[in-house]
BATORTI-418306 format. One record per residue (C-alpha): y, x, z. Coordinates in steps of 0.25 Angstrom, whole numbers, m for minus. Each point is the difference from the previous one (the first is absolute). Layout:
% BATORTI-418306
Y, X, Z
...
***
This chain:
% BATORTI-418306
0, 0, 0
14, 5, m4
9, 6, 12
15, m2, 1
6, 9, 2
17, 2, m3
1, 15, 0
m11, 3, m9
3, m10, m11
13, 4, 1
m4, 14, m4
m11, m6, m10
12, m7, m7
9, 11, m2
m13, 10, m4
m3, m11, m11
14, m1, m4
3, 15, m1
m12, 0, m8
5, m11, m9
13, 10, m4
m10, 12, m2
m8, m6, m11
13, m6, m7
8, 14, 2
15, m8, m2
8, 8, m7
13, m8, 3
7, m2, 11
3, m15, m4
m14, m3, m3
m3, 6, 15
11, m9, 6
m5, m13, m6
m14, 2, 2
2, 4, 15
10, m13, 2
m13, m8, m7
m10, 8, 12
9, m6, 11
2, m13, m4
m14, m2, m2
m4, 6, 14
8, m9, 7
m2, m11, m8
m15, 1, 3
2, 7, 14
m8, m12, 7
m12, m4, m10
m13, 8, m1
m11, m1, m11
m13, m5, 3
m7, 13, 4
12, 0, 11
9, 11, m7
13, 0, 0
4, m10, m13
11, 13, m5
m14, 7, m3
m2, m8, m12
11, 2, m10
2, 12, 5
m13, 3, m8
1, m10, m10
15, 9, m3
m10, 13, 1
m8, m4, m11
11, m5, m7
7, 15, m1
m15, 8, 2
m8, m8, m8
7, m6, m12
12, 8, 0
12, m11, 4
12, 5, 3
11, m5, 10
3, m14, m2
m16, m3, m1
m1, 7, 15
12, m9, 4
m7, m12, m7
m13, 4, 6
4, 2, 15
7, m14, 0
m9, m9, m7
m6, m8, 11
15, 1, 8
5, m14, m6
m15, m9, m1
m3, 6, 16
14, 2, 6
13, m7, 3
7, 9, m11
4, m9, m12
0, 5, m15
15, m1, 0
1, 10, 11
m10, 10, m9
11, m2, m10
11, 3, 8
m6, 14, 4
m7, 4, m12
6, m7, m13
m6, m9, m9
m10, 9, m6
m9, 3, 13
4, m15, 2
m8, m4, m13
m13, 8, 4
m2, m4, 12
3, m15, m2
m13, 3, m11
m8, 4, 11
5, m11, 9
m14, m8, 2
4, m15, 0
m1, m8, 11
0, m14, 1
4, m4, m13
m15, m3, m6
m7, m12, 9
m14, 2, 6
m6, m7, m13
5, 12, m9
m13, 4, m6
5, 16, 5
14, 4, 5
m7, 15, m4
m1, m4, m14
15, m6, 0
4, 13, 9
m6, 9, m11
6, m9, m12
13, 3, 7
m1, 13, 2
m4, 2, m14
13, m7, m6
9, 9, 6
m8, 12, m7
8, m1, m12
12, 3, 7
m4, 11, 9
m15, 4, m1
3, 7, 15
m4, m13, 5
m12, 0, m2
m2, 15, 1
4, m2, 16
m9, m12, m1
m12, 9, m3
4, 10, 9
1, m12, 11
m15, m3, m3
m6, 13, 0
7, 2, 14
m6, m13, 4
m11, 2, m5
m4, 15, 6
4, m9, 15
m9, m11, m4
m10, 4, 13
7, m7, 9
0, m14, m6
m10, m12, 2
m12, 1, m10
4, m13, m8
16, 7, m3
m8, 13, m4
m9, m8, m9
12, m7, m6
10, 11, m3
m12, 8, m5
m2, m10, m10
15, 0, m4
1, 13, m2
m12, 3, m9
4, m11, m8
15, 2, m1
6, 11, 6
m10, 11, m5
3, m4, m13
14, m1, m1
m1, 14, 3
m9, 4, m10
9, m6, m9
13, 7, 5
m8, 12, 0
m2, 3, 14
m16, 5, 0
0, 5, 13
7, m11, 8
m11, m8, m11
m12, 7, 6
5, 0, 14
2, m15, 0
m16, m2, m7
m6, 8, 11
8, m5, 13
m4, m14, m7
m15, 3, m2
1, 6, 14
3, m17, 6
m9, m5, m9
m11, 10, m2
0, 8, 10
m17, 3, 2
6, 6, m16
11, 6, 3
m6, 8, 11
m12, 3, m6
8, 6, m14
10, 6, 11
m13, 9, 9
m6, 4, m14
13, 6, m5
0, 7, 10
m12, 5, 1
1, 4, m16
14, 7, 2
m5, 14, 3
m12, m1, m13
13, m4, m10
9, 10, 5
m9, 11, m2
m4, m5, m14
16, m3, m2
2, 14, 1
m10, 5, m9
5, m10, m10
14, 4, m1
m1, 15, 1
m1, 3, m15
10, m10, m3
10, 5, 11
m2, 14, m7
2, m5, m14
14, m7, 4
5, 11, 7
m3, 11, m12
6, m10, m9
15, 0, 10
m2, m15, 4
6, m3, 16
m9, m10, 2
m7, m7, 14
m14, m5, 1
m5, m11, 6
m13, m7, 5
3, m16, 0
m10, m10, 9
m3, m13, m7
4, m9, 12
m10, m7, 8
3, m13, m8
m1, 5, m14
m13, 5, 5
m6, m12, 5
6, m8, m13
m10, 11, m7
m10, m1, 6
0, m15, m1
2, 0, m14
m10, 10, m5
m10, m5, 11
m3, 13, 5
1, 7, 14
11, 10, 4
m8, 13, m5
0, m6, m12
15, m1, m2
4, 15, m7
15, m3, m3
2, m1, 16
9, 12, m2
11, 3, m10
7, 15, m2
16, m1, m4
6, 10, m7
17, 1, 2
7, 9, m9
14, 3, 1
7, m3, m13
12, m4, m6
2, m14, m5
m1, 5, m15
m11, 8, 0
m9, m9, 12
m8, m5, m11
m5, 12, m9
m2, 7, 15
m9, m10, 4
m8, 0, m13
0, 16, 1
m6, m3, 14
m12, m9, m5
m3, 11, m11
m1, 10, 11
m11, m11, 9
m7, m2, m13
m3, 15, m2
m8, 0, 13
m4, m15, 0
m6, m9, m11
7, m11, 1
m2, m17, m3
6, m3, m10
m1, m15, 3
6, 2, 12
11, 7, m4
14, m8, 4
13, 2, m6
10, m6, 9
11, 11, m3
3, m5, m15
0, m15, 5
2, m2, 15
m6, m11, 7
8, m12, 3
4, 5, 14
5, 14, m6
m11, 7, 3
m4, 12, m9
m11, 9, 1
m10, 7, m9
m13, m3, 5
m13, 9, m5
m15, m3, 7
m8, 14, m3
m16, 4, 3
1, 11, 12
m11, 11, m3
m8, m8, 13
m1, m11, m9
11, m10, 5
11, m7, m7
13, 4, 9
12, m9, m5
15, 9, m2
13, m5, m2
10, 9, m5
16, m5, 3
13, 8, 2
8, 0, 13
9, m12, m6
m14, m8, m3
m7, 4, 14
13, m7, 7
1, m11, m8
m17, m2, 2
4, 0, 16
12, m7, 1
0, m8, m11
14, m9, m5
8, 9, 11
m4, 13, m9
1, m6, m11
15, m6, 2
4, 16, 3
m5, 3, m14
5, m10, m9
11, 4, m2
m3, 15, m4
m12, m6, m8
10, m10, m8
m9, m11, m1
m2, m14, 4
m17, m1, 6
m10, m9, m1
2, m1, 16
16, m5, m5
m5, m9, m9
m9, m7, 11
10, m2, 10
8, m7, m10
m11, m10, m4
m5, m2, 15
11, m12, 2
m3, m8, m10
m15, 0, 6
6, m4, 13
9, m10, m5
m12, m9, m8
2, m15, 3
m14, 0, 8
3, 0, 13
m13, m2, 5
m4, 14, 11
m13, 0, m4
3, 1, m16
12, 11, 4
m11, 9, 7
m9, m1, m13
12, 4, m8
6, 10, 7
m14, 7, 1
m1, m2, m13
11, 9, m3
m3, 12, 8
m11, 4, m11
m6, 12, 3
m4, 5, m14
9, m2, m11
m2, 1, m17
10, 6, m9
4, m9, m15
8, 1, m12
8, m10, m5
1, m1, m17
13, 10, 2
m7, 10, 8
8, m4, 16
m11, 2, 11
m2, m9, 9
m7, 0, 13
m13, m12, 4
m9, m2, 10
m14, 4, m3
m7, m12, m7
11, m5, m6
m1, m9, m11
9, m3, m14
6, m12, 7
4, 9, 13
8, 10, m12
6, m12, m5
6, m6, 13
3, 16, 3
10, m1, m13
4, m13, 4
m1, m13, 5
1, m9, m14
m9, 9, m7
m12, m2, 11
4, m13, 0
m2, m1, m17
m12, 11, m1
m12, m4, m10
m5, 14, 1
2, 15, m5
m3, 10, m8
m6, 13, 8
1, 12, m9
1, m9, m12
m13, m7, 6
1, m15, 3
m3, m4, 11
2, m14, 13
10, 0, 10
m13, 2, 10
m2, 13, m7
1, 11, 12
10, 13, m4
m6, 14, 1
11, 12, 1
7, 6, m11
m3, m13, m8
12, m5, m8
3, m17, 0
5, m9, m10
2, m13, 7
m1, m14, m11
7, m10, 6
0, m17, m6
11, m9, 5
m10, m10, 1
m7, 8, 11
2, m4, 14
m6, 5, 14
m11, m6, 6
m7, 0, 13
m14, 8, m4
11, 11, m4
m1, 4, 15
m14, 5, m2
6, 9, m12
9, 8, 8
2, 11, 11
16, 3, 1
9, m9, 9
12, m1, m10
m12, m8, m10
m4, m9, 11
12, m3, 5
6, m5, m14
m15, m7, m3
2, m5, 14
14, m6, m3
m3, m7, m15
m13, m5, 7
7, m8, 9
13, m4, m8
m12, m7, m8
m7, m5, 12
13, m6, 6
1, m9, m13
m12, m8, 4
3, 2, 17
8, m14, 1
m11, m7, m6
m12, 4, 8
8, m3, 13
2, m12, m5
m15, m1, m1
m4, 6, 11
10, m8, 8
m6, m13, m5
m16, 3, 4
4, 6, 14
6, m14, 0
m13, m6, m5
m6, 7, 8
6, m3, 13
6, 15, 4
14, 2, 3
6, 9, m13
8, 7, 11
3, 16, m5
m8, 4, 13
m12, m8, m8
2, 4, m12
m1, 16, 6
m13, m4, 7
m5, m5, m15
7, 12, m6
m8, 9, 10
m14, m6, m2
1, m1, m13
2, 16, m1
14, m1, m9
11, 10, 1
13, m9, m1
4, m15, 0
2, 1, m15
m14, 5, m2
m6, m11, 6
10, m12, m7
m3, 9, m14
m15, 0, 4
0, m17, 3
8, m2, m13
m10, 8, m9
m11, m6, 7
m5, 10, 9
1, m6, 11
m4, m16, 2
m1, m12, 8
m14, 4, 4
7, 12, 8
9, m8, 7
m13, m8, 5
m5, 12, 5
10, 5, 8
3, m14, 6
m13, 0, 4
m1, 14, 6
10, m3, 8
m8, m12, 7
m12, 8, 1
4, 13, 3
15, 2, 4
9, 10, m8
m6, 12, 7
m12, 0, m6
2, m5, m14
m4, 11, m10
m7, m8, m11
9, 2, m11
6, 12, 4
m13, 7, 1
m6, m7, m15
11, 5, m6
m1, 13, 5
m14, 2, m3
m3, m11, m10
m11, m8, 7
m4, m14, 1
5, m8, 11
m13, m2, 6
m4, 16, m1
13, 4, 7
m2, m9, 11
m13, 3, 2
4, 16, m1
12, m5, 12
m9, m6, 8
m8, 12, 1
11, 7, 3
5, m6, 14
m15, m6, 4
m8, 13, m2
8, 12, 0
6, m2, 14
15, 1, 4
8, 11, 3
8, m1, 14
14, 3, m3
13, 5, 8
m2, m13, 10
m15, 0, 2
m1, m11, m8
m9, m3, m12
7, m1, m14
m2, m6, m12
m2, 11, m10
m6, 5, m15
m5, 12, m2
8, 7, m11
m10, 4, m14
9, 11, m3
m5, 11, 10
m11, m9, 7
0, 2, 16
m10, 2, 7
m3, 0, 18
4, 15, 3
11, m1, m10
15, 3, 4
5, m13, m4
13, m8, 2
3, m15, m4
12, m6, m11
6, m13, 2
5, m1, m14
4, m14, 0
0, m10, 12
m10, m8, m8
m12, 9, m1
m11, 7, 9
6, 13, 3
m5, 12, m11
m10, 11, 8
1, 15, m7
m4, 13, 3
12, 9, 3
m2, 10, m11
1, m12, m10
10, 3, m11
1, m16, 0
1, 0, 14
11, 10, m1
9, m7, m10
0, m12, 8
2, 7, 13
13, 3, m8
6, m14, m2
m8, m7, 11
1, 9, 11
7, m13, 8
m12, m5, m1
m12, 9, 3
m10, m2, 12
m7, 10, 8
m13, m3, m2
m15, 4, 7
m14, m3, m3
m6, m8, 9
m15, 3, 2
m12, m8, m7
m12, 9, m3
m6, m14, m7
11, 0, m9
m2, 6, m14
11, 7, m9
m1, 5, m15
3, 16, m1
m3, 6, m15
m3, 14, m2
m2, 10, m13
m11, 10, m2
2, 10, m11
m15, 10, m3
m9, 6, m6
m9, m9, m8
m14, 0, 5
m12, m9, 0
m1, m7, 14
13, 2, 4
6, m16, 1
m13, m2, 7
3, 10, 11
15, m5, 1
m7, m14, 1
m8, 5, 10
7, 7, 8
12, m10, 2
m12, m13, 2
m8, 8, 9
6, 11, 6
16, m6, 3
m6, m12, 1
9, m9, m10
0, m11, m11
6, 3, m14
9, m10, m7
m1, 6, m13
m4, 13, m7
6, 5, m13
m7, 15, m6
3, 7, m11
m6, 11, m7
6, 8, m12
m3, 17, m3
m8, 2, 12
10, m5, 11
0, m14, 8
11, m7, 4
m1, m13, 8
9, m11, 7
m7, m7, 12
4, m11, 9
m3, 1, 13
0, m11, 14
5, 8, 11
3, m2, 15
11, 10, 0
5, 14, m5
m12, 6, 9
m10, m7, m10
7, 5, m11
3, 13, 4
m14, 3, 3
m3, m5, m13
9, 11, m7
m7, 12, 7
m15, m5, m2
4, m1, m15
5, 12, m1
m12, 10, 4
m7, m8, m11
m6, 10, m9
9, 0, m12
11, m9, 5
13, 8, m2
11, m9, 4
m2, m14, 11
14, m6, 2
4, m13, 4
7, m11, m11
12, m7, 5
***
């Protein structure tokens, strides 16, 4: 437990404050004055509050200012703005006294990081979601919003221990679903990374420590072979006059795991976990040859792969990253990955859009990063208010890997990967997305569903008879095309919007239900529509019919709201009434109840998506008032998201124990093919584990057996056992559990 005590935390937060002004090192007196004023008012305006771990409150944007200036490479008015951004949401001080002291500017920023209080009503589907929207409109007028933003998260984030498991849960989920991204885009890989693996730490931990120990354990083993790599090339550089540092890169933990999931391999198997950096100093004309020069002198020593081989210097990333990067055999038989930057690119790599603004000028260019700073407003500003749809769009927009095109006059432009010829249309602009036919790619002919590849040049053929339609969603990736598909969609639907109320009005009334707008949400809910117009378009069309009325009139005599999940759930998985209900049923009769934060049983589904399990880490969604709460693991990407815009709404939940209660758990096994060998798996889950099969699906193609079974479990105990029996099979190579 935390002790107070006023001498030592006085000391503590000058030490921390001192150490604040030796990492910025201010070079003008001015600057010094202004942040000191800054320092004082924050202290004392925080003099009584104290964070949850029982520190003194003046410890947080006193770090948050440190990785302003250390980390990212602000300068004075973001380490104002960074130690009084939580003065005016926590304290008596207003944002008018902010302007008085410090001007409009610093003004501007922190009424950016203000978080907003009050003006959302506890039915907002998540005040983080309209926070972040927020946030994200102010980036076009000063991106050092959301710079100190990150900065505030990753401090959070490294305190996180002291909270309640639920909060840790919740901001763990935001932050690998938004805030981690956002770096990546700005060009912030380390604050990226950092942020990946505090959040896997929350949600993963059993991983993340597991990752963490053999890391250690391997550090010695890498560093002898790092050394014996680079020695040649550290002599070759050197002979040819290059000043130049070399580094050994760790993958972070969370890369790792993402690896190690996606190949389906364990963590020896895993060669990039390491990465060497080459830094050369060079001057701004001749960075680009030097760096060449440098991968001729690797490829003298090395062979390299030539697949791998990643030219990042001639056309940057979107974030202005710009590296060459080689992967090369070492003479012990494993790949080694290189990249190969100047001092200008290294500091642009670590501190992303802060580097890259110190260079723009000298570089005399506008960047790709530019560019996408400019376009992020008009993402934000799409007619559809709806938090859920602004989350999907906003991480749509932080694409990781892009595509570079030409258009017929030779002008690059930037995409997402897996864009298609109606994405380059709406990039040009929005009439010609809106009146695209189709395109000729590299004079070949081709749909608007065709997906680009890079370098590829694109005629776009447009007809004025053309117009969007709704399956045009499914064609595209890039926010700017979904939101003008998105906008025409529903000008049409609103056409036909007075009419199907109208409609749906006089069967309520039929009926006998009140057509009262909280009725009309309850329909709207079960019926599994996004928005009031989609469902007056849906009863004008047709979709939607009397007979649907009927049922939800009559689940509200039978049932109650809580529990009416008939339509919501057919049209989520496109089952019969009577299958659906007979699926519910089971649901709440057979596979027990969890206890939740009131010892009291709940009404719950278990979510398909990642398909919990007793022994699983689990918490509870209410995402609408009139369904059974959702149940997801905690490592669900699902799970994640809507931990995001629901985090009102999540329950902590625990398994209740019911050791006659049974749970399906699927599982993959990857081998050698042999003869007897689904016999012995047979026998060895019936017999020796002692468990029924649901269904078992085995293939064999060149001598290796890949198989999918299904499996009724009691809980993760059950499974686990069944993963390490498996896997001393003879020839079984890989046992791993499908979510």
């Amino acid at each position: 437990m935390y002790q107070v005590d006023a001498e030592v935390e006085k000391r503590e937060i000058l030490k921390r404050y001192k150490n604040l002004l030796r990492i910025w090192k201010p070079r003008n007196p001015v600057d010094k004055k202004v942040v000191r004023k800054a320092f004082k008012m924050a202290l004392e305006a925080h003099k009584d509050m104290r964070r949850k771990t029982g520190e003194p409150y003046i410890y947080h944007p006193l770090g948050v200012a440190t990785i302003a200036v250390g980390e990212i490479g602000l300068g004075a008015t973001s380490i104002v703005c960074a130690l009084l951004h939580d003065v005016v949401e926590d304290t008596e001080y207003t944002i008018e006294d902010v302007r008085g002291l410090f001007g409009d500017k610093v003004t501007s920023i922190i009424d950016g990081l203000t978080k907003i209080k009050g003006i959302f009503d506890q039915h907002t589907a998540s005040i983080h979601a309209e926070n972040f929207k927020k946030i994200l409109l102010t980036l076009s007028d000063d991106v050092r919003v959301i710079l100190i933003k990150l900065a505030d998260r990753l401090h959070n984030m490294r305190t996180l221990d002291a909270l309640p498991h639920d909060k840790q849960l919740k901001i763990s989920s935001e932050t690998i679903y938004l805030y981690a991204p956002l770096a990546h885009r700005l060009g912030l890989h380390a604050i990226k990374s950092e942020l990946e693996d505090l959040a896997l730490k929350y949600t993963e931990p059993a991983v993340y420590e597991t990752i963490s120990w053999k890391l250690r354990e391997s550090a010695k083993s890498r560093t002898r072979f790092v050394n014996k790599f680079i020695y040649p090339i550290k002599k070759a550089l050197t002979e040819k006059g290059f000043k130049f540092k070399i580094h050994q890169r760790e993958k972070s933990i969370a890369a790792i795991w993402l690896k190690m999931q996606k190949k389906e391999v364990p963590f020896e198997e895993i060669y990039d976990i390491f990465a060497i950096r080459i830094v050369i100093d060079s001057v701004l004309e001749t960075e680009k040859s030097d760096c060449w020069k440098v991968y001729s002198a690797i490829t003298d020593f090395y062979r390299p792969n030539m697949e791998r081989l990643r030219d990042w210097i001639s056309i940057p990333k979107a974030n202005g990253y710009e590296a060459l990067h080689t992967t090369v055999m070492s003479h012990t038989g494993q790949w080694v990955e290189i990249q190969i930057r100047s001092r200008r690119m290294d500091e642009i790599a670590e501190k992303g859009y802060a580097a890259h603004w110190k260079y723009k000028e000298a570089m005399h260019l506008n960047s790709r990063l530019d560019n996408w700073l400019d376009r992020i407003k008009e993402m934000i500003e799409s007619p559809d208010a709806d938090a859920m749809s602004f989350i999907d769009d906003v991480k749509g927009f932080f694409f990781l890997d892009e595509i570079s095109v030409f258009t017929p006059q030779g002008e690059l432009r930037s995409l997402p990967a897996s864009s298609t010829v109606l994405d380059f249309a709406y990039a040009i602009h929005s009439e010609l997305g809106n009146t695209c036919i189709g395109a000729k790619v590299d004079k070949k002919l081709v749909p608007i569903a065709h997906v680009l590849q890079n370098g590829q040049q694109v005629e776009i053929i447009t007809s004025m008879k053309q117009a969007p339609k709704e399956e045009w969603l499914g064609y595209v990736v890039t926010t700017r095309a979904k939101t003008n598909i998105k906008m025409a969609v529903r000008a049409e639907k609103k056409k036909y919007a007075r009419a199907g109320k109208e409609k749906l009005g006089l069967w309520f009334a039929q009926i006998g239900i009140d057509f009262t707008n909280e009725n009309i949400k309850r329909f709207l809910t079960v019926n599994n529509f996004g928005s009031i117009i989609d469902l007056f378009y849906a009863v004008t069309v047709g979709t939607i019919g009397i007979k649907d009325v009927k049922l939800f009139s009559a689940s509200i005599v039978r049932n109650g709201w809580q529990t009416y999940v008939d339509k919501g759930a057919i049209r989520g998985n496109g089952k019969s009434d009577k299958e659906t209900a007979q699926s519910l049923t089971s649901a709440s009769d057979q596979e027990g109840k969890f206890i939740g934060t009131n010892s009291h049983a709940i009404d719950y589904t278990v979510a398909p998506c990642c398909n919990p399990i007793p022994g699983d880490a689990v918490i509870g969604l209410m995402t609408s008032d009139y369904l059974p709460m959702q149940i997801h693991r905690t490592n669900c990407v699902k799970a994640q998201e809507l931990m995001t815009v629901y985090g009102k709404k999540m329950v902590t939940v625990n398994w209740e124990n019911n050791e006659s209660i049974s749970f399906v758990a699927e599982i993959k096994v990857i081998g050698m093919d042999r003869q007897g060998l689904i016999n012995e798996i047979s026998r060895i889950i019936s017999n020796d584990l002692n468990l029924n099969i649901k269904s078992f699906h085995v293939e064999a193609l060149n001598g290796l057996t890949e198989g999918a079974i299904a499996l009724y479990v009691k809980n993760t105990t059950n499974l686990n056992d069944a993963l390490i029996k498996l896997n001393l099979v003879d020839g079984i190579t890989h046992v791993t559990r499908i979510n």
